[in-house]
N, CA, C and O atoms as CSV, one atom per row, in Angstrom:
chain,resi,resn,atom,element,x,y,z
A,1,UNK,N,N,0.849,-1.163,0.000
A,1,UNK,CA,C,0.000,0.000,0.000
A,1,UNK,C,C,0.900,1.233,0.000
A,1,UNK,O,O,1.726,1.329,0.908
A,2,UNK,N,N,0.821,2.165,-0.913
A,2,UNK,CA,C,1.393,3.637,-0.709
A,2,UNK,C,C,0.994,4.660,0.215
A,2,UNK,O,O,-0.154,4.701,0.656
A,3,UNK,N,N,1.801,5.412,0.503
A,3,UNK,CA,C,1.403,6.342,1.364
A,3,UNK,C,C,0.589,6.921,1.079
A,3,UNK,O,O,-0.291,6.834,1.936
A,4,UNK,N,N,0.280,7.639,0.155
A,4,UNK,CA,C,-1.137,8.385,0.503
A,4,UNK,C,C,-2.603,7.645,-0.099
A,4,UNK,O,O,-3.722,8.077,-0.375
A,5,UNK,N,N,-2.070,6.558,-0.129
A,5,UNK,CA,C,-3.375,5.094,0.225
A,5,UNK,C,C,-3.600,4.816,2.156
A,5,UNK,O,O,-4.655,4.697,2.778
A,6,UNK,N,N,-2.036,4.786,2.719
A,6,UNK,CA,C,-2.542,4.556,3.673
A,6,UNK,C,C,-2.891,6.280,4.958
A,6,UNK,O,O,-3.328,6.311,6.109
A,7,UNK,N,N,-2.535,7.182,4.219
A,7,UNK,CA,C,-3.026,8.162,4.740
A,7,UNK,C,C,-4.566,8.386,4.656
A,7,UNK,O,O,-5.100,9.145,5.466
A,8,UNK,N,N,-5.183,7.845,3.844
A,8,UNK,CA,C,-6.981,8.269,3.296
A,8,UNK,C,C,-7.168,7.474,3.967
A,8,UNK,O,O,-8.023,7.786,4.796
A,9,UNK,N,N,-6.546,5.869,4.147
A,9,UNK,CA,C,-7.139,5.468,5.083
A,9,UNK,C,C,-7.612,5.689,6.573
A,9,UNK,O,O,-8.713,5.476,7.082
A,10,UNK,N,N,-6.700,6.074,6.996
A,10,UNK,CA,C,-6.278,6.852,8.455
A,10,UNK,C,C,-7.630,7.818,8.632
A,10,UNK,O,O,-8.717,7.690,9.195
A,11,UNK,N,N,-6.858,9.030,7.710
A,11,UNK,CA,C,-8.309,9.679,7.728
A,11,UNK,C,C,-9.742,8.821,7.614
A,11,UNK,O,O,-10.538,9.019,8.532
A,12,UNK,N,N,-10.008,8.186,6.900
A,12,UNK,CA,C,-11.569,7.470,6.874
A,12,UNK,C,C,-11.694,6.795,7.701
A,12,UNK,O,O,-12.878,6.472,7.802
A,13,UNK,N,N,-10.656,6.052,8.918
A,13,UNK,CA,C,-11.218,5.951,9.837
A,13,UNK,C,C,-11.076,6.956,11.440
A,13,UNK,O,O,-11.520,6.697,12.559
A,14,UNK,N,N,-10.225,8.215,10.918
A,14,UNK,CA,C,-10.947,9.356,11.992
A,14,UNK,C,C,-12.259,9.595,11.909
A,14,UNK,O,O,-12.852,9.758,12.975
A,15,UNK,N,N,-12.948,9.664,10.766
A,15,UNK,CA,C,-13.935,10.102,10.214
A,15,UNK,C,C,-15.092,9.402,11.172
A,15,UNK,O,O,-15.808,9.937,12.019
A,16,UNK,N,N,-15.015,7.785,10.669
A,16,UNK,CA,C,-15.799,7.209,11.352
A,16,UNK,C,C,-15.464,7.346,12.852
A,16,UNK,O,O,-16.297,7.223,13.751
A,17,UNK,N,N,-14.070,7.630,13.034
A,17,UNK,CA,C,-14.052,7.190,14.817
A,17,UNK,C,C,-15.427,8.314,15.286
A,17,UNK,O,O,-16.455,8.174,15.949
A,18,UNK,N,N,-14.755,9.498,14.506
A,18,UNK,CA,C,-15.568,10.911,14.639
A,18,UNK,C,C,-17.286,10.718,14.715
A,18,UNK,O,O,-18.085,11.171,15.535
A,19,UNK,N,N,-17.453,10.047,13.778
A,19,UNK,CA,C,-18.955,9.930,13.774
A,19,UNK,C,C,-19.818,8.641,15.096
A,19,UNK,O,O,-20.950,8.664,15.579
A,20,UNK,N,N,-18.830,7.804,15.270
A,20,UNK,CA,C,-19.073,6.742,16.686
A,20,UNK,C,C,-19.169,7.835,17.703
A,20,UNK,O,O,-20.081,7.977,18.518
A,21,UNK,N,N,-18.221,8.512,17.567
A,21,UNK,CA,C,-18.737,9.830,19.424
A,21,UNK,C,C,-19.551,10.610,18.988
A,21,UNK,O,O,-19.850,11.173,20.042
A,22,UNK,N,N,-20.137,11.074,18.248
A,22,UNK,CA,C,-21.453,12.168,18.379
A,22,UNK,C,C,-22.124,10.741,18.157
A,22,UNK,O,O,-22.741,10.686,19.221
A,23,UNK,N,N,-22.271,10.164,17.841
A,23,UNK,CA,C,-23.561,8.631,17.949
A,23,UNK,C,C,-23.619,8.503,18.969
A,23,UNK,O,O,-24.609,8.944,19.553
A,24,UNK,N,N,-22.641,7.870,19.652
A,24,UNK,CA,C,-22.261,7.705,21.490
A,24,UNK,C,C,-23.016,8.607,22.617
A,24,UNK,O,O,-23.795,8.347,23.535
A,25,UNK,N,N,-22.410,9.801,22.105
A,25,UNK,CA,C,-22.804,11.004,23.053
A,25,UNK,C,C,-24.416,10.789,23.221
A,25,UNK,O,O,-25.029,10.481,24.243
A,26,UNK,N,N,-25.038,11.106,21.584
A,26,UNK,CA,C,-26.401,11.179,21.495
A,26,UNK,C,C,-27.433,10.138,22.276
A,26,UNK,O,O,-28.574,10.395,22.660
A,27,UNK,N,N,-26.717,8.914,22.395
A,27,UNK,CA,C,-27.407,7.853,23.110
A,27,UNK,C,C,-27.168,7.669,24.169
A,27,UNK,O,O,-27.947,6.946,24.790
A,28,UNK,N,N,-25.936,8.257,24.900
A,28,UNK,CA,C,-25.919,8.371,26.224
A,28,UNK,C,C,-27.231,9.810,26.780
A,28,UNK,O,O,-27.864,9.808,27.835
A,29,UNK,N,N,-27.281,10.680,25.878
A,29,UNK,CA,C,-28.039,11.873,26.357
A,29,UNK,C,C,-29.847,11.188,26.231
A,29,UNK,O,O,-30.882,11.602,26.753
A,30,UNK,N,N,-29.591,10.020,25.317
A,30,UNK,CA,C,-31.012,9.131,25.488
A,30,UNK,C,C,-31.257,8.663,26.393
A,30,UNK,O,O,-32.143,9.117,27.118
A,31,UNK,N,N,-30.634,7.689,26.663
A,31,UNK,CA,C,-30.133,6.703,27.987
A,31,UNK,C,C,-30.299,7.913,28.980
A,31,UNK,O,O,-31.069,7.415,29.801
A,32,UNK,N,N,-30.103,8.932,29.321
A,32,UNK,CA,C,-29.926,10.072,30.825
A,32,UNK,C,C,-31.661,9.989,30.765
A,32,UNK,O,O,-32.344,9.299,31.522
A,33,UNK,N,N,-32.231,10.965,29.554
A,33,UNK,CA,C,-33.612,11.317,29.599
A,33,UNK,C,C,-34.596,9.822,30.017
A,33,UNK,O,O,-35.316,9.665,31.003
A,34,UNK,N,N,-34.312,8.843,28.870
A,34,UNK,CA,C,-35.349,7.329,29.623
A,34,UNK,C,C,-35.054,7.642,30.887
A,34,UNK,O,O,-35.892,8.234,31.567
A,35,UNK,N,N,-33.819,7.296,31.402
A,35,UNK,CA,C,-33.853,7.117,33.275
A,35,UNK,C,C,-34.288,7.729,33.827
A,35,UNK,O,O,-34.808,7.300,34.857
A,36,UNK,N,N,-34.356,9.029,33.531
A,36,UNK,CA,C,-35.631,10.070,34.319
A,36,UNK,C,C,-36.782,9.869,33.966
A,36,UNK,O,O,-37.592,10.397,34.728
A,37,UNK,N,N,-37.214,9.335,33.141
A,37,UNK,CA,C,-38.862,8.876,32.463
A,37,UNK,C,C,-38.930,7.623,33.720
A,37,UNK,O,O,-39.624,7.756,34.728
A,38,UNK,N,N,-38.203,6.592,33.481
A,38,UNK,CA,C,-38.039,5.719,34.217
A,38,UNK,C,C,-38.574,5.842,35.864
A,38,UNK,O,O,-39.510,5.237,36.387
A,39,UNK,N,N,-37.641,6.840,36.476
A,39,UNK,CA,C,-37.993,7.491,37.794
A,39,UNK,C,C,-39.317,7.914,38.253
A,39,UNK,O,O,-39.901,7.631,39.299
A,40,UNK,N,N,-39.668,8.625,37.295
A,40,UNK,CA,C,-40.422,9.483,37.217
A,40,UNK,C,C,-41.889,8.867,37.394
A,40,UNK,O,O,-42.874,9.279,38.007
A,41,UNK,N,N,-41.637,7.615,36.550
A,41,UNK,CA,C,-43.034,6.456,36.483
A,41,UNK,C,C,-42.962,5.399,37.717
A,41,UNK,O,O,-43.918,4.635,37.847
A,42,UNK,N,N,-41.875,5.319,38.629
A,42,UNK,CA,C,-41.415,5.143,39.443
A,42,UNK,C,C,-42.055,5.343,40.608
A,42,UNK,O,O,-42.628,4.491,41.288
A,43,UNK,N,N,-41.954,6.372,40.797
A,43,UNK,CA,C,-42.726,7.242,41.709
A,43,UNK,C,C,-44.031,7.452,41.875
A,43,UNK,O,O,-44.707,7.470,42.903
A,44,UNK,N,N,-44.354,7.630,40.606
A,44,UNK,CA,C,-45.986,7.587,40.435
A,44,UNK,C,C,-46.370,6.464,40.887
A,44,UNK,O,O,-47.279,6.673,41.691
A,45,UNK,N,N,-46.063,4.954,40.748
A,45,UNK,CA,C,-46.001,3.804,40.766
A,45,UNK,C,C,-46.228,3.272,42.399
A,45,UNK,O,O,-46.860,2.311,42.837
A,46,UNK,N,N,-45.259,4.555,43.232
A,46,UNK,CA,C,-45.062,3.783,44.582
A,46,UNK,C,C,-46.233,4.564,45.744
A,46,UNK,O,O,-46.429,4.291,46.928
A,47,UNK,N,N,-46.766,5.432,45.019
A,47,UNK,CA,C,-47.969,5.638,45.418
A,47,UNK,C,C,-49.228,4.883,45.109
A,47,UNK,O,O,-49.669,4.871,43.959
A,48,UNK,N,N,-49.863,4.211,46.157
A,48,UNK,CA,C,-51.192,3.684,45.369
A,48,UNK,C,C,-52.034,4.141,44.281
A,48,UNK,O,O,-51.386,5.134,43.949
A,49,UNK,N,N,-52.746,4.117,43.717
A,49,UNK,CA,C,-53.869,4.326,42.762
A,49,UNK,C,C,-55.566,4.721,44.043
A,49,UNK,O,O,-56.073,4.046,44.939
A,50,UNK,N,N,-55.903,6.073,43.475
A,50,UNK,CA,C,-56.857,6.102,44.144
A,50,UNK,C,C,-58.387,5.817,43.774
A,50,UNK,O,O,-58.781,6.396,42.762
A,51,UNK,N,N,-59.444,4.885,44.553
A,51,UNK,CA,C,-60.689,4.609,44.083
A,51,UNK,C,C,-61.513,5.949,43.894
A,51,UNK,O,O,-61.847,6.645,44.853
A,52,UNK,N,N,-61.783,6.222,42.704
A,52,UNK,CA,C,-62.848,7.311,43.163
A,52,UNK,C,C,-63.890,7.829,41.673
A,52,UNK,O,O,-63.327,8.479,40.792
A,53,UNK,N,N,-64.910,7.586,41.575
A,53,UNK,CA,C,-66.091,7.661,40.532
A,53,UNK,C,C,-65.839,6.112,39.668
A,53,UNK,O,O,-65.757,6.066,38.440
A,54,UNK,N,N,-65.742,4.932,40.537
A,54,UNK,CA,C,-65.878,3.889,40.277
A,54,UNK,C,C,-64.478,3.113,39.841
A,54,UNK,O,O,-64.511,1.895,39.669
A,55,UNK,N,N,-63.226,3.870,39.666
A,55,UNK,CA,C,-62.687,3.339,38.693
A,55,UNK,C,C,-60.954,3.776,39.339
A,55,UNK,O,O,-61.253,4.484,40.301
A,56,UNK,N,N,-60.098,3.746,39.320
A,56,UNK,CA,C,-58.634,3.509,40.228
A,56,UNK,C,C,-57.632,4.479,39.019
A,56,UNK,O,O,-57.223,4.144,37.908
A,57,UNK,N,N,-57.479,5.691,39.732
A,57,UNK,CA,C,-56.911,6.834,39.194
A,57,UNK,C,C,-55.479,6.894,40.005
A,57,UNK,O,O,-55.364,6.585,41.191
A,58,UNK,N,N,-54.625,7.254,39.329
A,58,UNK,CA,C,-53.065,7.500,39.800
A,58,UNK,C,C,-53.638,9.226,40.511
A,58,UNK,O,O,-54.628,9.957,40.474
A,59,UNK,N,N,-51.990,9.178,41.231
A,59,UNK,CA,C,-52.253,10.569,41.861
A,59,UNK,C,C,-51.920,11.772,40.625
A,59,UNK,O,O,-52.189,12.891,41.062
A,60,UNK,N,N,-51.604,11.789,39.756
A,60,UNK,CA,C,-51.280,12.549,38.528
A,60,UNK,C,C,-52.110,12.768,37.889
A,60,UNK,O,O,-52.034,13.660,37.044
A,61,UNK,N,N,-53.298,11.963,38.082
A,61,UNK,CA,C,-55.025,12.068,37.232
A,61,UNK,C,C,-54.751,11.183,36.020
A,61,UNK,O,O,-55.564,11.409,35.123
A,62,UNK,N,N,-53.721,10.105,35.675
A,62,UNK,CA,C,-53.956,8.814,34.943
A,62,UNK,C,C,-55.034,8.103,35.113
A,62,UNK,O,O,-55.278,7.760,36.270
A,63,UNK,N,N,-55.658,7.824,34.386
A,63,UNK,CA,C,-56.763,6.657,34.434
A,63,UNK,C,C,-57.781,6.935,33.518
A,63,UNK,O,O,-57.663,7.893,32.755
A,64,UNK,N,N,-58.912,6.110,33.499
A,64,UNK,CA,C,-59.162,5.334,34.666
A,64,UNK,C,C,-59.057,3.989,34.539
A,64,UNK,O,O,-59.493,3.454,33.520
A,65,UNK,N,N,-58.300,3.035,35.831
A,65,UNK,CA,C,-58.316,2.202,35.483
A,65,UNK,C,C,-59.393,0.533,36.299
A,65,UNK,O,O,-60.162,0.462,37.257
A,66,UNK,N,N,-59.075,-0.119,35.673
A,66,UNK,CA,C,-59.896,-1.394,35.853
A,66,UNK,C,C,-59.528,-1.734,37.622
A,66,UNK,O,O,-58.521,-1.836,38.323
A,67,UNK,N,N,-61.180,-1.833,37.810
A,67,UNK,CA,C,-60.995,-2.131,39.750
A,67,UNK,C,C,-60.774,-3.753,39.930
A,67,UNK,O,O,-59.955,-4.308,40.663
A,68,UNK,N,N,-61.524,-4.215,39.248
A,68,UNK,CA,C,-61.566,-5.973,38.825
A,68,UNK,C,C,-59.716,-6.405,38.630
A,68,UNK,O,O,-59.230,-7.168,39.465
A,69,UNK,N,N,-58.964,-5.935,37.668
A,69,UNK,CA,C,-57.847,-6.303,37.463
A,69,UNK,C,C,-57.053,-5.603,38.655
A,69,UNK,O,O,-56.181,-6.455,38.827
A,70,UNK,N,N,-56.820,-4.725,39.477
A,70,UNK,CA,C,-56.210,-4.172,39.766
A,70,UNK,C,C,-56.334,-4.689,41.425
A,70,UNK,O,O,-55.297,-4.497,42.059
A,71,UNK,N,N,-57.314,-5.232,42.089
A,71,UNK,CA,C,-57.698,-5.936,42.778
A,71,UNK,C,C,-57.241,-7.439,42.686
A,71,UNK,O,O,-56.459,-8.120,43.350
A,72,UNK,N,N,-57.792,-7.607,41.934
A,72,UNK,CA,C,-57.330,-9.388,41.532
A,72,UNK,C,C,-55.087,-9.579,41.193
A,72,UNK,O,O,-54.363,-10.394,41.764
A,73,UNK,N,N,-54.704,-8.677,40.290
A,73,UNK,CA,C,-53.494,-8.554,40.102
A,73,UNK,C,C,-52.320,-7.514,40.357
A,73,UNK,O,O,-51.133,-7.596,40.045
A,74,UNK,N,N,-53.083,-6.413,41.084
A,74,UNK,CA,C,-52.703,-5.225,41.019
A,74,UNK,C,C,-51.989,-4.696,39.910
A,74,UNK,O,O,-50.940,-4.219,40.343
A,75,UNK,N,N,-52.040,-4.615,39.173
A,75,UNK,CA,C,-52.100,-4.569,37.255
A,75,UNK,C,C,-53.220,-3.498,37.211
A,75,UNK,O,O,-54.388,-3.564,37.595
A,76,UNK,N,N,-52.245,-2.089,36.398
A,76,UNK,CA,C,-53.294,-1.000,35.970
A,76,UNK,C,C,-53.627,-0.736,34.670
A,76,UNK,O,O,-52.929,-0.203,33.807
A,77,UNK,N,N,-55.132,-1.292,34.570
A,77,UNK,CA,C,-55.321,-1.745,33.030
A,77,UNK,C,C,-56.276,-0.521,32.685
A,77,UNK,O,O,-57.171,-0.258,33.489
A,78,UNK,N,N,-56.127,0.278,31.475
A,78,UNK,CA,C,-56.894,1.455,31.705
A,78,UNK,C,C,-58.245,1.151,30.930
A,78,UNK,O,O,-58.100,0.555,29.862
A,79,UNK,N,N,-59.150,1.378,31.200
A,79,UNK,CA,C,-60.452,1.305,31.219
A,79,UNK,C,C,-60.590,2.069,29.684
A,79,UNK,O,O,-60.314,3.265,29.597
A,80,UNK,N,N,-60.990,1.372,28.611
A,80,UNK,CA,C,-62.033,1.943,27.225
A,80,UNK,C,C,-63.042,2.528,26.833
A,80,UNK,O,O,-64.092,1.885,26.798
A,81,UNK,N,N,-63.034,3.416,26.569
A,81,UNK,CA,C,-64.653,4.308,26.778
A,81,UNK,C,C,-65.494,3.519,25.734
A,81,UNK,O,O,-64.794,2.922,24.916
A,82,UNK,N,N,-66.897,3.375,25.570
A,82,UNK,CA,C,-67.589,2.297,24.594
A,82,UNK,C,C,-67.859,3.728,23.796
A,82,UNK,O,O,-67.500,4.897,23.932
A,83,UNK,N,N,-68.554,3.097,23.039
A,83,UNK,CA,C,-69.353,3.974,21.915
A,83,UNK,C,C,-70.331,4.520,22.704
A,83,UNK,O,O,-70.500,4.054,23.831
A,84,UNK,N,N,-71.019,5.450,22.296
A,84,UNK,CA,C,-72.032,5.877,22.711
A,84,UNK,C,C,-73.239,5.342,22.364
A,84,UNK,O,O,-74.237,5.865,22.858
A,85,UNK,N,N,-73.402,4.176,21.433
A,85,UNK,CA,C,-74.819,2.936,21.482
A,85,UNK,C,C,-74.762,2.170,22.258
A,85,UNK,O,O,-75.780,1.538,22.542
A,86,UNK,N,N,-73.321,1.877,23.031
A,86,UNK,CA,C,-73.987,0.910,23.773
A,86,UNK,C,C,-73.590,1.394,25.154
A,86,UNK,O,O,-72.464,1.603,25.606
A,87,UNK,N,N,-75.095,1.555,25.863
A,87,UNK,CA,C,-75.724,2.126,27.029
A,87,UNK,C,C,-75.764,1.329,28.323
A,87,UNK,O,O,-76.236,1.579,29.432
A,88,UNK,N,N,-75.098,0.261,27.803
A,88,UNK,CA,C,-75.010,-0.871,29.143
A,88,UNK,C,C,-74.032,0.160,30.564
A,88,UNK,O,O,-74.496,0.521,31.646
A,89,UNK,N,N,-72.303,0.444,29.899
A,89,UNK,CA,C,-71.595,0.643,30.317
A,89,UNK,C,C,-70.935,1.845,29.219
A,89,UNK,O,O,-71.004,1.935,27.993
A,90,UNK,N,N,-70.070,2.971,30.583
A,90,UNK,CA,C,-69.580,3.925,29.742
A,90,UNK,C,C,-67.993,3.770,29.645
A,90,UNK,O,O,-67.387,4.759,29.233
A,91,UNK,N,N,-67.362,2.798,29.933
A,91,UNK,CA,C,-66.329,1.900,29.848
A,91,UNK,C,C,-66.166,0.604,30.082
A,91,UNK,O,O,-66.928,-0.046,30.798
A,92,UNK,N,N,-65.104,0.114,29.461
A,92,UNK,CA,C,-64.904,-1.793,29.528
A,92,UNK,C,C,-63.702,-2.047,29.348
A,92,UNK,O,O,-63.005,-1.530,28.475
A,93,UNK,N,N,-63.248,-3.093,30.377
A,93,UNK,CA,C,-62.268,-3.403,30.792
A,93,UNK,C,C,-61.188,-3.976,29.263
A,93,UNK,O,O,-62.119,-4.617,28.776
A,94,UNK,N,N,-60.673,-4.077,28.808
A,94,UNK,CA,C,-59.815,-4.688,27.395
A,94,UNK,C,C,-59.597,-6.425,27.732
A,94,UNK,O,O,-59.665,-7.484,27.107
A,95,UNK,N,N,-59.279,-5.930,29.209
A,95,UNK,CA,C,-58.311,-7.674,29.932
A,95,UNK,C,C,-59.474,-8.665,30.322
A,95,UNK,O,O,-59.760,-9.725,29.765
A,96,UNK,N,N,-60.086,-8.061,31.429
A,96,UNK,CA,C,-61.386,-8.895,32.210
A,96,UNK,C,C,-62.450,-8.654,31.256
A,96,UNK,O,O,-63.190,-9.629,31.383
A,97,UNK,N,N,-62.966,-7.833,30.307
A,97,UNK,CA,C,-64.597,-7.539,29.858
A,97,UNK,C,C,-65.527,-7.030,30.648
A,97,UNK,O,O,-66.700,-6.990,30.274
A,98,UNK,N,N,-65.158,-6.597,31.781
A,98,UNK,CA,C,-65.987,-6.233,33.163
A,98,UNK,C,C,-66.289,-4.680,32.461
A,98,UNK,O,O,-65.587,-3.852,31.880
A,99,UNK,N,N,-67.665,-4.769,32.833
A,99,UNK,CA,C,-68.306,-3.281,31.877
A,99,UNK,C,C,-68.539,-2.365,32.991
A,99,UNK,O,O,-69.201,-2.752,33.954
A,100,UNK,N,N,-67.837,-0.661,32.925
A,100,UNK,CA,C,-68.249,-0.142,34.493
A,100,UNK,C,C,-68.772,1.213,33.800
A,100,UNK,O,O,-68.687,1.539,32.616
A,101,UNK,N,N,-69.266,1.817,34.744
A,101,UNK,CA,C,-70.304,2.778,34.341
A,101,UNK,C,C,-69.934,4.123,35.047
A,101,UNK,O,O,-70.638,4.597,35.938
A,102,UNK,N,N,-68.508,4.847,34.485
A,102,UNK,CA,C,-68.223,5.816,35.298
A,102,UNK,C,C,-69.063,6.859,35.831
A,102,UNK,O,O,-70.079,7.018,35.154
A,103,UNK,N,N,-68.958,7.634,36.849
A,103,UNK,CA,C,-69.806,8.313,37.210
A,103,UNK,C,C,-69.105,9.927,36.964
A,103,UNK,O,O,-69.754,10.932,37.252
């Protein structure tokens, strides 16, 4: 190989080294933000869920979720609003089918 074969080489792989650390960086600055998402759901998490107009709401006003699953597995399954024809129930469970009738 000649020298300024193996000089382009050199360079083309600064290039790439160059482009691995702003890749790097960028996914470590990913990796920082998830872990605070992470935390964050964390927390919400280590507070119970509160009962209230039938149906098991986080303290953040998430919900609403299923009392049937959440009781039985403590698993927060969020509750489906129906259509408005069917008048049985004004949500239904996805997991159990348990039809509840928020208030």
């Amino acid at each position: 190989m000649g020298n300024k074969e193996l000089i382009f080489e050199i360079d083309e792989l600064h290039k790439q080294l160059s482009d691995l650390k702003v890749a790097y960086a960028a996914l470590q600055e990913e990796n920082l933000v998830l872990k605070q998402k992470i935390q964050a759901l964390e927390k919400n998490n280590e507070e119970p869920p509160v009962l209230k107009k039938g149906a098991y709401y986080l303290h953040n006003g998430d919900g609403p979720f299923c009392p049937s699953c959440y009781g039985k597995d403590k698993k927060l399954i969020l509750l489906a609003k129906t259509p408005s024809q069917m008048r049985i129930a004004t949500h239904l469970c996805g997991v159990c089918k348990t039809p509840y009738t928020l208030k």
